[in-house]
N, CA, C and O of each residue as an XYZ file, in Angstrom:
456
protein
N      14.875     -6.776    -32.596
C      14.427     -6.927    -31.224
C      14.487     -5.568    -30.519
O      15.509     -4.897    -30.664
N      13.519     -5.123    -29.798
C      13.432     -4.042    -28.796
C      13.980     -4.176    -27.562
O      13.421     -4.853    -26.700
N      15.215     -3.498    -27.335
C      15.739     -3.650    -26.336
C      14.783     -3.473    -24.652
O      14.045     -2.506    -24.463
N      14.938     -4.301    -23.854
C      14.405     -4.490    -22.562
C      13.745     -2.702    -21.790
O      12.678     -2.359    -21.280
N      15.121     -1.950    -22.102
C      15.385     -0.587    -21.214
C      14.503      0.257    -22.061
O      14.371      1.415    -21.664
N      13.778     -0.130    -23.305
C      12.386      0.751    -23.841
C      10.978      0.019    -23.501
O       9.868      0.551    -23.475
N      11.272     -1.190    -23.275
C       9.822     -2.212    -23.399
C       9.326     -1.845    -22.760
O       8.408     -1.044    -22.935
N       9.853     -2.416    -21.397
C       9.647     -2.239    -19.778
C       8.921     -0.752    -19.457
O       7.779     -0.802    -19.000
N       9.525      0.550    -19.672
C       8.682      1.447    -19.366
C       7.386      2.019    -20.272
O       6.457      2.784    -20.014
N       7.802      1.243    -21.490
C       6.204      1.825    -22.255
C       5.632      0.513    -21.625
O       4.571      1.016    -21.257
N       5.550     -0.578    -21.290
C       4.593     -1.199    -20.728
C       4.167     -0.706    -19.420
O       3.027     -1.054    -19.114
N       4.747     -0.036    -18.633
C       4.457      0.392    -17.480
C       3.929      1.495    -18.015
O       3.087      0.899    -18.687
N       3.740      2.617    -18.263
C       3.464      3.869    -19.063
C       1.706      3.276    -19.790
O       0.616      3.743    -19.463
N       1.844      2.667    -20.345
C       0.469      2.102    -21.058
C      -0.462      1.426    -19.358
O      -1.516      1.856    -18.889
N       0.278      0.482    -18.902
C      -0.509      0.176    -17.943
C      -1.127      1.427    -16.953
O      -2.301      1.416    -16.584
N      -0.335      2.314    -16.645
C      -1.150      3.920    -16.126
C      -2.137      4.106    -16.353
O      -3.086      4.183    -15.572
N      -2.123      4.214    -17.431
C      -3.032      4.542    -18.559
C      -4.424      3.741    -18.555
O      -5.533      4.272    -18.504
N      -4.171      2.415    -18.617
C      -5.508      1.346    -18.338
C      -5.884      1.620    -17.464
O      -7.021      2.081    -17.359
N      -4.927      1.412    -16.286
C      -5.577      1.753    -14.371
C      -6.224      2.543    -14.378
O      -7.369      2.383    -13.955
N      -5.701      4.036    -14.969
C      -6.796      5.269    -15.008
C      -7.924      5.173    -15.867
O      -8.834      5.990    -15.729
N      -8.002      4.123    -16.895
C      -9.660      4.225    -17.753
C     -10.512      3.359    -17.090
O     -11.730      3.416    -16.918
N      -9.337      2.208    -16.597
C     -10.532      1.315    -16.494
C     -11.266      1.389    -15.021
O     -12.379      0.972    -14.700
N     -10.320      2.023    -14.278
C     -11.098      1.999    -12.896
C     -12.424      3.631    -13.240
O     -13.516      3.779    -12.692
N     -12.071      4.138    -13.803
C     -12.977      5.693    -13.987
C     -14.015      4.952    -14.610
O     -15.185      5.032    -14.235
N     -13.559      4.090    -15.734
C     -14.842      3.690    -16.560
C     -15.941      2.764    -15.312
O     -17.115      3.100    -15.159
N     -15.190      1.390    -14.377
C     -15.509      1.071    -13.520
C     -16.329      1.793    -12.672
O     -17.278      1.274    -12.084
N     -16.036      2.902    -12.578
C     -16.672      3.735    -11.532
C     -17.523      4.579    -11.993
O     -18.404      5.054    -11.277
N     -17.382      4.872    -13.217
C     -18.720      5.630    -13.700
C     -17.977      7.136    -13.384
O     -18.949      7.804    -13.033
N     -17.092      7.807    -13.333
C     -16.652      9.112    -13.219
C     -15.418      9.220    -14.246
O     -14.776      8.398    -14.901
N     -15.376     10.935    -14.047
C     -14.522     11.174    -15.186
C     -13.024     11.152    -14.403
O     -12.110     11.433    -15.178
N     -12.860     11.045    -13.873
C     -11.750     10.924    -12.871
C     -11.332     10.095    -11.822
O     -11.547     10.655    -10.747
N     -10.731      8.791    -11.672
C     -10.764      8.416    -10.703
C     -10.449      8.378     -8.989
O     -10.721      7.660     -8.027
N      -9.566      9.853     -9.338
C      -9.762     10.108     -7.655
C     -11.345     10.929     -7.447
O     -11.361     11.584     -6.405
N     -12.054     10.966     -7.886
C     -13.307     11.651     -7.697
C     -14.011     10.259     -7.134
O     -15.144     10.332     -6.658
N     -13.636      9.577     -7.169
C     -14.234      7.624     -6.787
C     -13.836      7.506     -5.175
O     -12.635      7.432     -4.913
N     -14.634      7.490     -4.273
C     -14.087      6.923     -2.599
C     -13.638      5.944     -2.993
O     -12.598      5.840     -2.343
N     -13.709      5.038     -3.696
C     -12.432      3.834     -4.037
C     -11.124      4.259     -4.236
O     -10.066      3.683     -3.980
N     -11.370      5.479     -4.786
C      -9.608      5.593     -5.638
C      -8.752      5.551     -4.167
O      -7.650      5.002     -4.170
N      -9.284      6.145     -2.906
C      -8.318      6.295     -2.055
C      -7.975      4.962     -0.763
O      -7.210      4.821      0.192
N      -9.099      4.148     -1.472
C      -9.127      3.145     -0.444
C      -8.824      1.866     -1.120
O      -8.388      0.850     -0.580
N      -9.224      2.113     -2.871
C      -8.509      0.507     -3.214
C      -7.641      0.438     -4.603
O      -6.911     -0.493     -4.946
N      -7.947      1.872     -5.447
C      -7.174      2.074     -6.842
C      -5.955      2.001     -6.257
O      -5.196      1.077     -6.552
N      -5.404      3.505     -4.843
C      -4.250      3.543     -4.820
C      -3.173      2.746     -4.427
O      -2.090      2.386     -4.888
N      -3.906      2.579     -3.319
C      -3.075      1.164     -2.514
C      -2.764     -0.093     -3.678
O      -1.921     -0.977     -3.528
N      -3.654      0.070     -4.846
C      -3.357     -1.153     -5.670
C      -2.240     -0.484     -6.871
O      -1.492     -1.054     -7.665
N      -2.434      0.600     -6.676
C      -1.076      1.374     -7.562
C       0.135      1.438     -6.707
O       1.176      1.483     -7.362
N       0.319      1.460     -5.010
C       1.250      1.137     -4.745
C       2.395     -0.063     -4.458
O       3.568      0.069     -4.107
N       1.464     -1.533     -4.794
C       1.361     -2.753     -4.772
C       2.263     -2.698     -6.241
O       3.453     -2.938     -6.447
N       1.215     -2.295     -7.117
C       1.824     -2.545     -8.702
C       3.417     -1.726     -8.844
O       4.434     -2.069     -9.448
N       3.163     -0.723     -8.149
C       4.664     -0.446     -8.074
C       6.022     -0.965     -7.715
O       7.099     -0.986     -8.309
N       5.540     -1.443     -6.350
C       6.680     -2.681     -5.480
C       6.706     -3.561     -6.531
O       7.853     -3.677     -6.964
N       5.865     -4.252     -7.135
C       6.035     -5.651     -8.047
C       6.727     -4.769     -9.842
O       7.499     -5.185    -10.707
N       6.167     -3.836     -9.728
C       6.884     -3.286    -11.116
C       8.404     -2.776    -10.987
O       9.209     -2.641    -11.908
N       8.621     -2.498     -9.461
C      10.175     -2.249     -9.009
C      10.869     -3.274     -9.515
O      11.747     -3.364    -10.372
N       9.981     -4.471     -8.418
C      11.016     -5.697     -8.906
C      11.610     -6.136    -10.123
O      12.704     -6.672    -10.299
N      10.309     -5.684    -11.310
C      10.576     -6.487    -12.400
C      11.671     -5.799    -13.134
O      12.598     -6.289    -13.778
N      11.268     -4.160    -12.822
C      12.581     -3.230    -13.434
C      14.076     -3.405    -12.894
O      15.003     -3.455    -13.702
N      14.427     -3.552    -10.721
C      15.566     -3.988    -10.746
C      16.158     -2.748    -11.086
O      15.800     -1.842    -10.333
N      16.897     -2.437    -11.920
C      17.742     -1.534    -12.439
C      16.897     -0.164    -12.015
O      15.725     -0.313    -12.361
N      17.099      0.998    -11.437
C      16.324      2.053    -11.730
C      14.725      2.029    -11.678
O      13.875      2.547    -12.403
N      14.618      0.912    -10.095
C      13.384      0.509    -10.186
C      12.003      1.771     -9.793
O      10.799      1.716    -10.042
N      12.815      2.812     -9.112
C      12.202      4.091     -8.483
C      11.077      4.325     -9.828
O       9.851      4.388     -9.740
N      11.841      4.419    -10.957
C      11.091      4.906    -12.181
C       9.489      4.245    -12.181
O       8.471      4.923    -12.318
N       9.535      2.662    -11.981
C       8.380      2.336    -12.175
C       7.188      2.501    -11.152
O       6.169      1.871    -11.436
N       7.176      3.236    -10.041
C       6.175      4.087     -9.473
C       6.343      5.504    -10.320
O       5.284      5.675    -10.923
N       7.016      6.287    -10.520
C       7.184      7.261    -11.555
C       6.193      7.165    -12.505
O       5.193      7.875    -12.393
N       6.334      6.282    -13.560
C       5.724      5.784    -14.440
C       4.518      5.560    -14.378
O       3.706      6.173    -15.071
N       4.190      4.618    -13.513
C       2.892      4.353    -13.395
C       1.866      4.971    -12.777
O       0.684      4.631    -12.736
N       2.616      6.269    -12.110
C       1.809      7.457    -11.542
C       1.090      8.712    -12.353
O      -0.057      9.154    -12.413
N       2.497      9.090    -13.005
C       2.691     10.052    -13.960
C       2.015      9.647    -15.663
O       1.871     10.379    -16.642
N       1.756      8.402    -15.494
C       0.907      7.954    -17.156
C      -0.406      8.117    -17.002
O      -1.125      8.150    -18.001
N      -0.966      8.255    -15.651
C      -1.903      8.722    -15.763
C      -2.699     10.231    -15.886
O      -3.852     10.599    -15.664
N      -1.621     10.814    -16.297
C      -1.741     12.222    -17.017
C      -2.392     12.568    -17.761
O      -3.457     13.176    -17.657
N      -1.554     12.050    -19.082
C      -2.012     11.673    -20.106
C      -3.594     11.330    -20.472
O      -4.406     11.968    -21.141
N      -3.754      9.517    -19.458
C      -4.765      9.638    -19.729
C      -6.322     10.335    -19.123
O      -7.515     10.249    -19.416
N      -5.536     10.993    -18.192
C      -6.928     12.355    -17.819
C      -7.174     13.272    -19.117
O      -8.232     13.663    -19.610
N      -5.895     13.473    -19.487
C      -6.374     14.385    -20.715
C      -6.925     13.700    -22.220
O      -7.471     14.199    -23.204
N      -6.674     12.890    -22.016
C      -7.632     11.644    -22.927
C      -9.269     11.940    -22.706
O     -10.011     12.408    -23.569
N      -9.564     11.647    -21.664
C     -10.970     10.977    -20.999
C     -11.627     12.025    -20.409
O     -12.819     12.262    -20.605
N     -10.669     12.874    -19.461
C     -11.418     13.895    -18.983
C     -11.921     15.409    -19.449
O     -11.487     15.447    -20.600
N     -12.607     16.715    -19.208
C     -13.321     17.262    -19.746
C     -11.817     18.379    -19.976
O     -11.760     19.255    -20.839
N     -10.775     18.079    -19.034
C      -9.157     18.880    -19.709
C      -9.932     20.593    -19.329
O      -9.787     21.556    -20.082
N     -10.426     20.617    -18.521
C     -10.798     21.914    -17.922
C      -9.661     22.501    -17.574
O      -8.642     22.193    -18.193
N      -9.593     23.656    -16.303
C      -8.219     24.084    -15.576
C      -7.282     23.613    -14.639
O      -6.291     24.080    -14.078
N      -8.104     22.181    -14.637
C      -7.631     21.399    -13.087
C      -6.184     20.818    -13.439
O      -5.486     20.197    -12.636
N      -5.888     21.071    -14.571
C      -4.677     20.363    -15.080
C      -3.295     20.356    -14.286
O      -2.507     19.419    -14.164
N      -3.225     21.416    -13.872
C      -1.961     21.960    -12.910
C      -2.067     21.229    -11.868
O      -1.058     20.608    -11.533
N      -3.292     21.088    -11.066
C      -3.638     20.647     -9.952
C      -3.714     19.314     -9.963
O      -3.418     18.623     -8.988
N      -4.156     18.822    -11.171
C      -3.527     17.236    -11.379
C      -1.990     17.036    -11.255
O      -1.315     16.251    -10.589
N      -1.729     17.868    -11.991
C      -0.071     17.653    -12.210
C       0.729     17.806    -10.923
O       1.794     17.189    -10.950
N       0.426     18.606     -9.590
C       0.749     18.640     -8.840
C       0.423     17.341     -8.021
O       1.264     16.450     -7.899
N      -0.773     17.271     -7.489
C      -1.539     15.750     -7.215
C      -0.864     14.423     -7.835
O      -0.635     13.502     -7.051
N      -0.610     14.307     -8.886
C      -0.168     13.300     -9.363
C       1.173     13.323     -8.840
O       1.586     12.238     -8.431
N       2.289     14.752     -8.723
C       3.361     14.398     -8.236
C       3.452     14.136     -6.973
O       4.510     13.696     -6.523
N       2.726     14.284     -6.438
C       2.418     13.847     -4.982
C       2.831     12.616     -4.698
O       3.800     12.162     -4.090
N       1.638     12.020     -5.419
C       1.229     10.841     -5.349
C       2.378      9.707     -5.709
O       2.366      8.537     -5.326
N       3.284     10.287     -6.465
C       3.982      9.314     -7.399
C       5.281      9.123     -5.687
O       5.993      8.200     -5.290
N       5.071     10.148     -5.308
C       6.515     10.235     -4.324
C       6.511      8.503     -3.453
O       7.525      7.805     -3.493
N       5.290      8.057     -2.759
C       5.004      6.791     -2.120
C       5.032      5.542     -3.272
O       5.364      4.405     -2.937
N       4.678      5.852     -4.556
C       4.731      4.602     -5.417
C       6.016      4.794     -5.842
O       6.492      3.662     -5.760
N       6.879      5.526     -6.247
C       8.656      5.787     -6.011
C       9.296      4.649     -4.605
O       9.971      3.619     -4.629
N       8.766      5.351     -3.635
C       9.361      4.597     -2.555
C       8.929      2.901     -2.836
O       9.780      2.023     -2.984
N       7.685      2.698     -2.865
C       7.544      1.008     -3.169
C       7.818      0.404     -4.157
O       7.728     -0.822     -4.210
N       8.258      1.231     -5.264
C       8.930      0.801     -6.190
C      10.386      0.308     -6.271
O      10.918     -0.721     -6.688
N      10.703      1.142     -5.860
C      12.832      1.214     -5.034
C      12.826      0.351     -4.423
O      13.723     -0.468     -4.622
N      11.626      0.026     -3.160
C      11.855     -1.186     -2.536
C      11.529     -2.304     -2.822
O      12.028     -3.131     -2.058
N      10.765     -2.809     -3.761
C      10.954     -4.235     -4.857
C      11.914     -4.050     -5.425
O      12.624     -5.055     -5.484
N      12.494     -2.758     -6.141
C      13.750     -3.315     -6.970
C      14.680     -3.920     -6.257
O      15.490     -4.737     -6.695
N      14.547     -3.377     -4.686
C      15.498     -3.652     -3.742
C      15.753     -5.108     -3.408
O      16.846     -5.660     -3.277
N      14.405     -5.684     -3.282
C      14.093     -6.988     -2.618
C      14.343     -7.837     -3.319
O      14.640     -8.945     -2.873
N      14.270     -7.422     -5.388
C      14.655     -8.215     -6.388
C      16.125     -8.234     -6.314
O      16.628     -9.224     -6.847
N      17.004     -7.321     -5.745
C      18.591     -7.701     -6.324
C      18.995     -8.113     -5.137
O      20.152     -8.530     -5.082
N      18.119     -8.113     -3.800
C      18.881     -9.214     -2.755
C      18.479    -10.090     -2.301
O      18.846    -10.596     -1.241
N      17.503    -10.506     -3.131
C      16.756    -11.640     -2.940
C      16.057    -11.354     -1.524
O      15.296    -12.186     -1.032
């Protein structure tokens, strides 16, 4: 059996990963913040998935906005043309992860006090 404290973040880690293909593929771009959706309905739905991925983590729930911010790294360099923008993702993405952190912490929060 695979213990819980590995599952949990490669499932969150893989799900990044989908969010970022499938909404880019959805959208027809190589990037999905290049999409006026990404800022009006991907993210807000990445900060949603975070609060509910807090909850489910509980323990060290901060990680799962972490996670689900930061996996989409990866899959830019999967999908996308991996030009110079990389840094500037990497910065952007840490940005980004700081608000899905916070809604993450606060489902874990809401999960351990009911």
């Amino acid at each position: 059996m695979i213990p819980r404290d590995i599952v949990r973040p490669l499932c969150l880690g893989i799900a990044g990963i989908v969010l970022w293909g499938g909404f880019a593929a959805v959208q027809g771009v190589a990037e999905p913040w290049d999409a006026g959706l990404y800022w009006t309905l991907a993210y807000p739905a990445l900060l949603l998935a975070s609060g509910l991925a807090g909850a489910w983590l509980v323990r060290r729930a901060w990680l799962a906005g972490l996670m689900l911010t930061m996996a989409q790294l990866p899959a830019m360099l999967l999908w996308s043309r991996g030009d110079g923008m990389v840094p500037f993702a990497l910065a952007l993405l840490t940005a980004l992860a700081v608000p899905a952190m916070l809604a993450a912490g606060l489902g874990g929060r809401m999960a351990r006090h009911g």
